[in-house]
C-alpha positions as CSV (number, residue, x, y, z in Angstrom):
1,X,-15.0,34.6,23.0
2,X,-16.2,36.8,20.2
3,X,-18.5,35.6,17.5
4,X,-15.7,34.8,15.0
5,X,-13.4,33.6,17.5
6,X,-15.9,31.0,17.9
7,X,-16.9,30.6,14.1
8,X,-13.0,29.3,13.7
9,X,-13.3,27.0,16.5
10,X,-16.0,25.3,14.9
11,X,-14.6,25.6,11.2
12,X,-11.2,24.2,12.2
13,X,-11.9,20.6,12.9
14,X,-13.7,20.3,9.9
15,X,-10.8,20.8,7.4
16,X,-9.2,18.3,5.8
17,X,-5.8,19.5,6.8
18,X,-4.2,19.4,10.2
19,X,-5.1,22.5,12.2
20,X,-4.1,20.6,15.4
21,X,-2.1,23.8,16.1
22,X,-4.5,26.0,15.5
23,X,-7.1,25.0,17.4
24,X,-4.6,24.9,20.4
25,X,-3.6,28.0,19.6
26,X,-7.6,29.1,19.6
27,X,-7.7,27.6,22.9
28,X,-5.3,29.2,24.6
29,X,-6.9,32.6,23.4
30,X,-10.4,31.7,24.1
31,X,-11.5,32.6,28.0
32,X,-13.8,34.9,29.6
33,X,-11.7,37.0,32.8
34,X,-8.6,37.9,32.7
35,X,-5.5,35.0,33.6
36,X,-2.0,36.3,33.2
37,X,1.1,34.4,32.5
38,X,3.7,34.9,34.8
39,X,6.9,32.9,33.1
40,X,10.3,32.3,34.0
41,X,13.5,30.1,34.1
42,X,14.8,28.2,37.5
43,X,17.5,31.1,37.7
44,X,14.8,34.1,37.7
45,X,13.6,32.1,40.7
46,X,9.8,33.4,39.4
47,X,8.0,31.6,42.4
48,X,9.6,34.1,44.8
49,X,7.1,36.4,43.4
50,X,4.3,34.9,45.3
51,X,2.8,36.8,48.5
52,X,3.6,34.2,50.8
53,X,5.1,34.5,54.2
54,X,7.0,31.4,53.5
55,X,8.4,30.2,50.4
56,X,6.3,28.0,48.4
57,X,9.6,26.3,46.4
58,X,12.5,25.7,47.7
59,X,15.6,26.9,45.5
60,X,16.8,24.5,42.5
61,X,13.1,22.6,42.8
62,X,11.5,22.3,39.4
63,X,8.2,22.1,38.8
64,X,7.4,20.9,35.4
65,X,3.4,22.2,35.4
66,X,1.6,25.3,35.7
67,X,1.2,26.6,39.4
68,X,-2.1,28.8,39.6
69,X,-2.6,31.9,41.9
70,X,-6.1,32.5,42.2
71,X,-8.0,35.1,45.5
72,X,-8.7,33.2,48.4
73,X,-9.8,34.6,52.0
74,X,-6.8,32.3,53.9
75,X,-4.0,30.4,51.9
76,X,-4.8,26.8,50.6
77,X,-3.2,24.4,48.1
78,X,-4.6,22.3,46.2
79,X,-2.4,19.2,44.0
80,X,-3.1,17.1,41.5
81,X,-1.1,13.8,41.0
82,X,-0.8,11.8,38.2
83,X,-3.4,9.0,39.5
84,X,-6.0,12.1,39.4
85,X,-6.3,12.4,43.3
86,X,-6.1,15.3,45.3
87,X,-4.3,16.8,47.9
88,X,-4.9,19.9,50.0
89,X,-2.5,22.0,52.0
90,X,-2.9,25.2,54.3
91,X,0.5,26.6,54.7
92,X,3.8,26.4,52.5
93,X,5.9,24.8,55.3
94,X,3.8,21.5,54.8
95,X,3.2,21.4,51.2
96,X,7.2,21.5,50.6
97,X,7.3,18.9,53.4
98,X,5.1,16.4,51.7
99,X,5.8,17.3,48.2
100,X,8.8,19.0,47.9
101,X,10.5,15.1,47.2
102,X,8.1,14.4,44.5
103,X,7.3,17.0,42.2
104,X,7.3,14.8,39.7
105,X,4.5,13.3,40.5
106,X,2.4,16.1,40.2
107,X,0.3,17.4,37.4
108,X,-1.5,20.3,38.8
109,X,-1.2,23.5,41.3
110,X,-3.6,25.5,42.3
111,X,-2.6,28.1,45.5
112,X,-5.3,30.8,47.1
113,X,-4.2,33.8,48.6
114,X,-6.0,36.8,50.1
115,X,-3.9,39.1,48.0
116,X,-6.2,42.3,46.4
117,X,-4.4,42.1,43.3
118,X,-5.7,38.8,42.6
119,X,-9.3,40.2,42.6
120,X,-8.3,41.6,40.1
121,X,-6.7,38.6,37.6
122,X,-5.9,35.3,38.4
123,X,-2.0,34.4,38.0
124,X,-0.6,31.3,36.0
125,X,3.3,30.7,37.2
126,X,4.9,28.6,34.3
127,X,9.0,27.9,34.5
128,X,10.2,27.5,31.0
129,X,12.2,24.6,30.3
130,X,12.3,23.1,26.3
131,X,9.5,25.2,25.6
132,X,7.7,25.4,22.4
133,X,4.3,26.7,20.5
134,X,2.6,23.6,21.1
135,X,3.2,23.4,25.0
136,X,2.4,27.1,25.6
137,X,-0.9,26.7,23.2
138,X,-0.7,23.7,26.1
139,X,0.1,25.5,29.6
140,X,-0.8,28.7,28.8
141,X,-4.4,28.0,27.6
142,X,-6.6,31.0,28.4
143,X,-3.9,33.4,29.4
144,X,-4.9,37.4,28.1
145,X,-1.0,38.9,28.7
146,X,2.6,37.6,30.4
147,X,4.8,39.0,33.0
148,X,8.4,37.8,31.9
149,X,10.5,37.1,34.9
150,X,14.6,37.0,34.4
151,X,17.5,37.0,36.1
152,X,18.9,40.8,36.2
153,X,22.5,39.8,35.7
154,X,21.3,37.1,33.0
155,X,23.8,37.4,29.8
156,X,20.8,37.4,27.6
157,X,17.6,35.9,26.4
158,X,17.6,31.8,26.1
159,X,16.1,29.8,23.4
160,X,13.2,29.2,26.5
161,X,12.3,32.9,26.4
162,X,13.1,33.7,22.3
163,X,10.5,31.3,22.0
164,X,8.4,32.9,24.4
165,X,8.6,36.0,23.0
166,X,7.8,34.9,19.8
167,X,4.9,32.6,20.3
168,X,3.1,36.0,22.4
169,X,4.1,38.5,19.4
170,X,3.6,36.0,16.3
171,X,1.3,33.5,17.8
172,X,-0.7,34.9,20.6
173,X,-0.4,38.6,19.3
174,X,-0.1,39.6,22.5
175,X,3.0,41.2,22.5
176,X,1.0,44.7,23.6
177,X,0.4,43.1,27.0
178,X,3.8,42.1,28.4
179,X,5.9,43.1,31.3
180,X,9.3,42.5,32.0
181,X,10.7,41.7,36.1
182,X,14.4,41.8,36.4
183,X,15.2,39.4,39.6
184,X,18.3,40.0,41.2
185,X,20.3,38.6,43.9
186,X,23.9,40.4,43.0
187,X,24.4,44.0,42.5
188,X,25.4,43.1,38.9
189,X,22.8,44.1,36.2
190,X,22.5,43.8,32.3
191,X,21.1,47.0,30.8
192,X,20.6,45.4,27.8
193,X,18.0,42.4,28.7
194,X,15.0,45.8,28.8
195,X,16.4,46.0,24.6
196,X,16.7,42.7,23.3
197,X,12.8,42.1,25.3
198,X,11.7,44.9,23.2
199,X,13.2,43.6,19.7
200,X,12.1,40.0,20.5
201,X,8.7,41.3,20.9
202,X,8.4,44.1,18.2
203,X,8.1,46.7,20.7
204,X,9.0,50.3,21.1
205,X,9.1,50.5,24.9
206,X,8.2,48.2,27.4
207,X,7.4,48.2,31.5
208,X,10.9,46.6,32.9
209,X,10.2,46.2,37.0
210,X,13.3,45.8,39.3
211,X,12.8,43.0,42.2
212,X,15.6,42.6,45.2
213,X,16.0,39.1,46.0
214,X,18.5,40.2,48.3
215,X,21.4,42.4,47.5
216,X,21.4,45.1,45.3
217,X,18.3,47.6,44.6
218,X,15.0,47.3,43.8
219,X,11.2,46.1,44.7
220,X,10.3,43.3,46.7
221,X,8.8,40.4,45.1
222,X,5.3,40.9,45.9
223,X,5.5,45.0,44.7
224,X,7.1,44.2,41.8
225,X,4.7,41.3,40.8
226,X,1.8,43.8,41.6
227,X,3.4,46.6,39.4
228,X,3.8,44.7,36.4
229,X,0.5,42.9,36.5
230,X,-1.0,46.5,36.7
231,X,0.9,47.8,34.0
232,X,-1.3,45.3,31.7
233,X,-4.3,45.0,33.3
234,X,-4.6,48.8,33.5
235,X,-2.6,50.1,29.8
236,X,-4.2,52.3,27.3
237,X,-6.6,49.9,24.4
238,X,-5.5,46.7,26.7
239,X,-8.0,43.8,26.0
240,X,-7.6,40.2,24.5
241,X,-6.4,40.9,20.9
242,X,-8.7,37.8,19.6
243,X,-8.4,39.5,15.9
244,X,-4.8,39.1,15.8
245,X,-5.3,35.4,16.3
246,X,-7.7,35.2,13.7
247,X,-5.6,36.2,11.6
248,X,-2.6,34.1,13.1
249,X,-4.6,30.8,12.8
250,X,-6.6,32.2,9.3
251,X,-3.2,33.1,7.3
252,X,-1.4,29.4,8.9
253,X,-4.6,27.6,7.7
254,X,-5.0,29.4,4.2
255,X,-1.3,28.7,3.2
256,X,-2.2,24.8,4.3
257,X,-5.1,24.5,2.4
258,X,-3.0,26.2,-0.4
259,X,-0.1,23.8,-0.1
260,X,-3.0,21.2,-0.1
261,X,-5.0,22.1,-3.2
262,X,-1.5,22.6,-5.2
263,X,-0.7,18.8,-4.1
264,X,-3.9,17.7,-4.9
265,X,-3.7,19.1,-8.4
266,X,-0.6,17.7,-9.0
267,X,-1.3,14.4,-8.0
268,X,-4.5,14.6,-9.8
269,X,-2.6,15.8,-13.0
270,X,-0.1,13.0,-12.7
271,X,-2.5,10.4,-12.2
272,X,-4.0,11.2,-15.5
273,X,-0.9,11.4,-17.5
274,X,-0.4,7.8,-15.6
275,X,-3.7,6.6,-16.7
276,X,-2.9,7.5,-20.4
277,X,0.5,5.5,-20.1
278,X,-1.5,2.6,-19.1
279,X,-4.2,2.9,-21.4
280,X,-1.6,3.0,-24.5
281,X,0.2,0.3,-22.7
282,X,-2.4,-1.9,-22.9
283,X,-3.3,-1.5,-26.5
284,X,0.1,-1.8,-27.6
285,X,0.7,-4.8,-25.1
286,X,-2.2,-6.6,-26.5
287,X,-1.5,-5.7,-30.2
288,X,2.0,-7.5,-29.6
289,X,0.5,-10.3,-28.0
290,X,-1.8,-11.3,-30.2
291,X,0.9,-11.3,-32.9
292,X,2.6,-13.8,-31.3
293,X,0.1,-15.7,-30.6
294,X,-1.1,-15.9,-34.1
295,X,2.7,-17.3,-34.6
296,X,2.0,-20.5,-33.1
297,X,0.1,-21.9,-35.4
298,X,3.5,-21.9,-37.4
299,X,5.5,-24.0,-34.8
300,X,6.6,-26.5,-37.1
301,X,7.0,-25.7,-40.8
302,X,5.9,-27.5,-43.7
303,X,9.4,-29.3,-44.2
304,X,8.9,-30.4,-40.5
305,X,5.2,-31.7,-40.9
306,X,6.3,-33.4,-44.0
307,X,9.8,-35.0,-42.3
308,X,7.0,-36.2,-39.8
309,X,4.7,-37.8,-42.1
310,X,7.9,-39.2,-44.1
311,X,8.2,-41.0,-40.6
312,X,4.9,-42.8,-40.2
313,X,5.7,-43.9,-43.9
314,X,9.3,-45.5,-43.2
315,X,7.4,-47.4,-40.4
316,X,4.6,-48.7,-42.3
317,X,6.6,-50.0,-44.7
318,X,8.9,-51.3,-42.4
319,X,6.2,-52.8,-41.1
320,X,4.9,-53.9,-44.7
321,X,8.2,-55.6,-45.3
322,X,8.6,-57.2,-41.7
323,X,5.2,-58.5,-41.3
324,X,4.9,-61.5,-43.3
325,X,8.0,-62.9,-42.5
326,X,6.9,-62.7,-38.7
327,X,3.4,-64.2,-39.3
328,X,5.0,-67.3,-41.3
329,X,7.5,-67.9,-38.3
330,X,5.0,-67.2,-35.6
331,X,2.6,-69.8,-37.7
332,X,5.5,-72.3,-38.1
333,X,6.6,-72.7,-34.3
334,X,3.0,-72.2,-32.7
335,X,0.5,-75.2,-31.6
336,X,-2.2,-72.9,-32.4
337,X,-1.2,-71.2,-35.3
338,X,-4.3,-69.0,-35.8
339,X,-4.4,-67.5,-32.0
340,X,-0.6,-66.9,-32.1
341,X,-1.3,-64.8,-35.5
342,X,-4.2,-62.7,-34.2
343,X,-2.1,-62.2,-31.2
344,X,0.6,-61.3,-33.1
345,X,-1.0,-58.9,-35.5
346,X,-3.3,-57.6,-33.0
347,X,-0.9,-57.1,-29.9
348,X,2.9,-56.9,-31.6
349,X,1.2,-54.5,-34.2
350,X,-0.6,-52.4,-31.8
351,X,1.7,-51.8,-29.5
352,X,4.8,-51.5,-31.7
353,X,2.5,-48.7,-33.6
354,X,1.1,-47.1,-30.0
355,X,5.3,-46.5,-29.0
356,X,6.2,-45.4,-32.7
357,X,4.0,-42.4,-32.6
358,X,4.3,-41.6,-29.1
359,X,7.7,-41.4,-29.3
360,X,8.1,-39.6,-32.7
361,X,5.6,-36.9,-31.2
362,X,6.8,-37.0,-28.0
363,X,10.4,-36.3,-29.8
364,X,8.7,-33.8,-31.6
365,X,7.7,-31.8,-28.9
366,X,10.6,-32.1,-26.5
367,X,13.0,-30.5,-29.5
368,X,10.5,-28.7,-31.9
369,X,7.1,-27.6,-30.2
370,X,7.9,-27.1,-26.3
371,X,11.2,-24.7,-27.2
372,X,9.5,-22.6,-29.5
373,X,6.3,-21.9,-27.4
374,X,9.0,-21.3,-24.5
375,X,10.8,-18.8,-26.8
376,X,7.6,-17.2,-27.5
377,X,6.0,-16.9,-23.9
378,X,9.3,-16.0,-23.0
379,X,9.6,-12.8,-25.5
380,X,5.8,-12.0,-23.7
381,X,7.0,-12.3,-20.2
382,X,10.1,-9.8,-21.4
383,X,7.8,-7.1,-22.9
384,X,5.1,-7.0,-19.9
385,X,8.6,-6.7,-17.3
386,X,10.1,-4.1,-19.7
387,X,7.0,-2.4,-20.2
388,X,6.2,-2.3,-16.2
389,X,9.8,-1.0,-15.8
390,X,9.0,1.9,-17.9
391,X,5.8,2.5,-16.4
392,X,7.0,2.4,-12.8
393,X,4.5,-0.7,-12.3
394,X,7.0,-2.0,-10.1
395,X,6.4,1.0,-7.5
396,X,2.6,-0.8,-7.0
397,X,3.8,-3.5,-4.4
398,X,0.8,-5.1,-4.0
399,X,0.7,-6.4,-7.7
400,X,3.9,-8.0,-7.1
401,X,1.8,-11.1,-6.1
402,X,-0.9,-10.9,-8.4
403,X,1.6,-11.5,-11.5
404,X,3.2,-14.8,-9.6
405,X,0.1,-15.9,-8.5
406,X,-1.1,-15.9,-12.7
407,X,1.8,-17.2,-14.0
408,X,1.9,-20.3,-11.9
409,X,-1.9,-20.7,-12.1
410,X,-1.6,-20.1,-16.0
411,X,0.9,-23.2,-16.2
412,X,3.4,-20.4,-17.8
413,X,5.7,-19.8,-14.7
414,X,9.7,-19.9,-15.6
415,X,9.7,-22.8,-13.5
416,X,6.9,-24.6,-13.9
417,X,6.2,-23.9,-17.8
418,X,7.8,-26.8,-19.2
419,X,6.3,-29.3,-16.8
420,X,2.7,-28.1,-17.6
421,X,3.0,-28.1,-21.4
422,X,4.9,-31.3,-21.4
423,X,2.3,-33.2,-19.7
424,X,-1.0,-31.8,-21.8
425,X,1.3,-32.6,-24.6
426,X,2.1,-36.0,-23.7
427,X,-1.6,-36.9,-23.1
428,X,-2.7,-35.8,-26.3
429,X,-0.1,-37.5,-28.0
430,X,-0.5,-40.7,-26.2
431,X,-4.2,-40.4,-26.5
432,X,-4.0,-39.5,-30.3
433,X,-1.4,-43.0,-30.6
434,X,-3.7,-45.3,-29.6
435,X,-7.1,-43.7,-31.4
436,X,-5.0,-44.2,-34.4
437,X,-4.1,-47.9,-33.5
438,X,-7.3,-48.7,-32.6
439,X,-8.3,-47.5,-35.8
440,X,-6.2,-49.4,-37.9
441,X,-7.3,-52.2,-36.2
442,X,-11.0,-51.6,-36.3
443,X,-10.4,-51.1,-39.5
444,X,-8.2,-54.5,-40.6
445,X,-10.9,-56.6,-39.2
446,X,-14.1,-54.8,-40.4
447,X,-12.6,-54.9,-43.8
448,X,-11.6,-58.6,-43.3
449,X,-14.8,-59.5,-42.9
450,X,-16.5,-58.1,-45.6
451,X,-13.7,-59.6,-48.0
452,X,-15.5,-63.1,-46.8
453,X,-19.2,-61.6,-48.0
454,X,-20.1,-60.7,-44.3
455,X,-21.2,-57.5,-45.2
456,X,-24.5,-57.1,-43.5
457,X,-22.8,-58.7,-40.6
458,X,-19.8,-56.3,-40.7
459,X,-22.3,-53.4,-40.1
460,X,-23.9,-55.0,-37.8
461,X,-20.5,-55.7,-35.1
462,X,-20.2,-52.1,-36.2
463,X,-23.2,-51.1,-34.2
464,X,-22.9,-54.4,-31.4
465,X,-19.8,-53.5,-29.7
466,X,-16.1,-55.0,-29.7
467,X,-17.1,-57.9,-27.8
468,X,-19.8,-59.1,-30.7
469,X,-17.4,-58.5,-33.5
470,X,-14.5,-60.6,-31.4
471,X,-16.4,-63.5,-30.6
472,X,-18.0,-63.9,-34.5
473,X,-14.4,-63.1,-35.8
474,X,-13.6,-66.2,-33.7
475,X,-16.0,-68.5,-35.2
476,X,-15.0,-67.0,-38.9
477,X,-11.3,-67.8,-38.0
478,X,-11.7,-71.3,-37.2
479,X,-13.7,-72.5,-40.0
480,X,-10.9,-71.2,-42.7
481,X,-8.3,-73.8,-43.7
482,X,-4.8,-72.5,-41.7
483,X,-3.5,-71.9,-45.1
484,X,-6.4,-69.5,-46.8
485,X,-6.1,-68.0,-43.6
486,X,-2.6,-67.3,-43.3
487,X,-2.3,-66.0,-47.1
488,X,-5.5,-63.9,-46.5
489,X,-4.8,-62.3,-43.5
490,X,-1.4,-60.7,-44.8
491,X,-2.7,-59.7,-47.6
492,X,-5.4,-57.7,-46.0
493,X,-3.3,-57.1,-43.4
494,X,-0.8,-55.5,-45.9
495,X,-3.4,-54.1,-48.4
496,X,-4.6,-51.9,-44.9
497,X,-0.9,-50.8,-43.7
498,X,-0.8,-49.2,-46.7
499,X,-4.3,-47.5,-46.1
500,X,-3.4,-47.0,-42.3
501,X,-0.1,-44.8,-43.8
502,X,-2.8,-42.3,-45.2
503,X,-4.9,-42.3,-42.2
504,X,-1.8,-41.7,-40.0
505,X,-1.0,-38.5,-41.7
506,X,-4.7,-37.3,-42.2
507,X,-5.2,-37.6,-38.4
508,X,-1.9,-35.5,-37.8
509,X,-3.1,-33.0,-40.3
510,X,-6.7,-33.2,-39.0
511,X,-6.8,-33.8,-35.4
512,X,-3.6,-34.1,-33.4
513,X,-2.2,-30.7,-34.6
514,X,-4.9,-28.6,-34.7
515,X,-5.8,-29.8,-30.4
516,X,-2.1,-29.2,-29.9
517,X,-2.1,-25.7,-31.7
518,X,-5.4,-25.1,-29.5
519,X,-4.4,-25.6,-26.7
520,X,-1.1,-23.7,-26.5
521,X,-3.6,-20.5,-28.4
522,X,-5.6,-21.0,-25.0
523,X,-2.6,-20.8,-22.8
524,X,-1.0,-18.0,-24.8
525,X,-4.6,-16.1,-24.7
526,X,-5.0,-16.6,-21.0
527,X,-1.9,-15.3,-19.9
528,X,-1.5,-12.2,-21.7
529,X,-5.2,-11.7,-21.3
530,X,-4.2,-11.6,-17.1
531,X,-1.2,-9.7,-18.4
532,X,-3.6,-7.0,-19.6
533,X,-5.9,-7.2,-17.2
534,X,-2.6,-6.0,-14.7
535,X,-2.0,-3.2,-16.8
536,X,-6.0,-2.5,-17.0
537,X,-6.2,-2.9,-13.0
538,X,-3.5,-0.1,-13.1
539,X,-5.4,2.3,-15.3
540,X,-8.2,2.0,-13.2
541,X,-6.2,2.9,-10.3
542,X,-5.3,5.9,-12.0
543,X,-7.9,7.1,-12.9
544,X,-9.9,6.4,-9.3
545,X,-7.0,8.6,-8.1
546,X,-7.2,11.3,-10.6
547,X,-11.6,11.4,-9.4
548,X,-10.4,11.4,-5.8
549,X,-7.7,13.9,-6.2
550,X,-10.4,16.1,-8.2
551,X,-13.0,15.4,-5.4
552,X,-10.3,16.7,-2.6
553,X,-9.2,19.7,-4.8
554,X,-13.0,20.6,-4.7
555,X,-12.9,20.2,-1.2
556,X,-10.4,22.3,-0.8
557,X,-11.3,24.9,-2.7
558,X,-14.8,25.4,-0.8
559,X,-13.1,25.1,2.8
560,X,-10.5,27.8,1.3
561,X,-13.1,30.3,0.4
562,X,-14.8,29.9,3.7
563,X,-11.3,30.6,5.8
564,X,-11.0,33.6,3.3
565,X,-14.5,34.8,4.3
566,X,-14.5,34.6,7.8
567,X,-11.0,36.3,8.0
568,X,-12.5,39.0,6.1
569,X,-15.4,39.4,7.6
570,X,-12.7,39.0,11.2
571,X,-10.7,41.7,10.1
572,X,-12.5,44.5,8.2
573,X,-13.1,46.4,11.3
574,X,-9.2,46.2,12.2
């Protein structure tokens, strides 16, 4: 193998294209001695060619794998099954008797004979049958020339033997040491098979050797083998072209590595221009988000707010108006007239206030504040699908799951939106309700209690705890005459509606709103922050394929220049 025959062989598996080809094709060009191909179809009958008393083959047998004739003192075969064990034979008679009925099951060939001329060169018999590069590269590994064997009355050259001829002139570049046998059995004779060998392999003139198989004229088998394994081994500048394989395998590999860099470019180019898309993309994205979620803290309008607080005051002075009436006839038909009241004012009032607001802000939500936030996650949801349409997003598979997985974890999926919202809702609202009602009610008795001068000790249930302030409110109550506390207690009790109707509305304004508003500004900012973060995650992508499309270009471009050395350095003594 010459030096840069072997210098390929090493640089070839290192590229980062596939030069599976080539280093078959190396392969079959690097040997030391000289191995001939002798190659034929079933009709050329090419294994009558052997110098055997008896044939080796009988007619119509097939053998799918190289036979080799190497020198040998007396004959002796030696097969190869498929199982890797082997067989040895000492005459043709019982090799075709043992073998002859399973071919198939036989990899490998190898027959001595004490013929001279295969002092000379060793002889690999191949029969052609849907042959192609790859399989000669295969079977006719370390063969320096070919003897073609055909028919003499053949109509022309198959596809078998174009692609012969072709792999010895293009590939092998051996098309300077080739031989033609013409085999015949009928007088009948083709003068044209000696042109078409010659175009096929870019010849002027080449060797054609007539063999008798039986009728007709020519040399035996043997002789005509012999001649046309001379006529190579013993032509003017004959020798292993190794540089024309170079530069086979060299041009094949450069115009890879070409077609490679030029992808690579590309892909690295597009990348970028995809990274920019997404980059934009997420600015705008986020610019349009945040605009909408600066809109919800305008989900109900000041008309709305006010119709709400209009509300609480039509109750609490339905209340205002009710309330006396029902603490005279609760008085009038109870045993204990004082319990019954503080039950009534405490419990009825309490509860009728608790399922006022919960249903007016429950109502509220349901037709005001849960449609518009849908509307308005909805209008996000639109622009991030329309916007991944236009950016292809949807050609990234694997962030298919990534958005369902964020909007259901988000509360903010089509399906399970309303459900979420609806429930944080409700428990503010309900929570809300009853601070307010415990308020009022705080509120009712602490100032009920300073009215009788129990100032100090107002403060002082203030700081001891509900149960302190309901057993001393007991003790209060049932030392007033039924009817100072009757009249008393609806006049404070009306005195704080009225107070209550102002605290109603400043805890809308003040608390319940603003923990609604916050919480659907969470939400919002959640989602469309994972909604960026998608787009983001793209960019990213982008641009770690635009570093590792750069990186291979690189690559590349160094194993390029070294291909382009070497074949120089290969071919400037050519």
């Amino acid at each position: 193998m010459s030096e840069y025959l072997n210098r390929l062989s090493q640089l070839l598996p290192t590229l980062c294209v596939d030069t599976s080809y080539e280093q078959g094709l190396l392969a079959a060009s690097g040997t030391s001695g000289e191995r001939l191909l002798v190659a034929g179809s079933q009709e050329s009958q090419l294994f009558s060619l052997l110098a055997t008393e008896e044939p080796l083959l009988e007619f119509g047998w097939t053998p799918f794998f190289p036979i080799e004739a190497e020198y040998g003192e007396a004959i002796s075969i030696r097969v190869v099954n498929r199982a890797g064990e082997i067989e040895r034979f000492h005459n043709t008679a019982d090799f075709r008797q043992c073998c002859g009925s399973r071919l198939e099951e036989l990899t490998a060939c190898t027959v001595q004979l004490p013929d001279p001329l295969l002092k000379r060169c060793s002889l690999r018999f191949l029969m052609l049958n849907d042959t192609s590069f790859q399989m000669l590269n295969e079977r006719a590994a370390g063969c320096t020339g070919c003897v073609i064997v055909i028919a003499a009355d053949a109509g022309g050259f198959s596809e078998d033997y174009q692609t012969l001829c072709d792999w010895l002139a293009d590939e092998r570049c051996a098309a300077d040491r080739v031989s033609l046998i013409l085999t015949q059995r009928a007088p009948r004779l083709n003068p044209a098979l000696e042109m078409m060998a010659e175009t096929m392999l870019k010849r002027e003139k080449i060797s054609v050797f007539r063999c008798s198989l039986g009728r007709g004229s020519g040399l035996p088998p043997a002789r005509a083998l012999d001649h046309a394994v001379r006529d190579i081994l013993d032509r003017s500048g004959a020798g292993r072209d190794d540089d024309g394989v170079i530069r086979t395998c060299c041009v094949r590999v450069e115009e890879k590595l070409r077609t490679a860099l030029a992808e690579a470019e590309a892909a690295g180019e597009e990348a970028q221009r995809l990274e920019t898309l997404f980059r934009d993309a997420e600015k705008n994205f986020h610019a349009i988000a945040e605009t909408d979620r600066y809109s919800l803290s305008e989900l109900l309008t000041q008309e709305e707010e006010s119709g709400i607080r209009a509300e609480v005051r039509r109750m609490i002075n339905a209340l205002r108006m009710a309330l006396p009436g029902l603490i005279d006839d609760a008085a009038a038909k109870s045993d204990d007239p004082k319990e019954d009241v503080k039950q009534l004012v405490g419990d009825y009032v309490s509860d009728l206030m608790d399922r006022f607001l919960t249903d007016l802000l429950l109502e509220v939500s349901e037709k005001l504040l849960i449609p518009r936030t849908q509307e308005r996650f909805d209008q996000v949801i639109q622009r991030f699908r329309r916007l991944s349409r236009e950016l292809q997003m949807e050609a990234f598979d694997d962030e298919a799951p990534v958005e369902l997985d964020l909007l259901k974890s988000e509360g903010v999926n089509m399906g399970d939106y309303r459900t979420t919202v609806s429930e944080v809702l409700s428990r503010i609202i309900v929570e809300g309700g009853k601070m307010l009602v415990k308020l009022l009610a705080m509120v009712t008795l602490y100032d009920k209690l300073s009215a009788f001068g129990f100032v100090s000790l107002s403060n002082m249930l203030k700081k001891a705890g509900d149960a302190a302030a309901s057993a001393m409110q007991r003790t209060i109550d049932n030392a007033l005459p039924l009817r100072i506390y009757m009249n008393d207690l609806k006049k404070d009790l009306l005195e704080n509606l009225g107070r209550a109707e102002g605290v109603l509305c400043e805890q809308l304004d003040e608390s319940v709103f603003p923990r609604l508003y916050s919480m659907l500004d969470e939400q919002f900012r959640q989602m469309t922050q994972g909604y960026e973060a998608m787009i983001r995650g793209q960019g990213d992508r982008c641009a770690a394929q635009a570093r590792s499309a750069s990186d291979k270009a690189e690559q590349l471009q160094e194993q390029l220049r070294l291909v382009t050395e070497l074949y120089s350095g290969a071919t400037s003594g050519m």
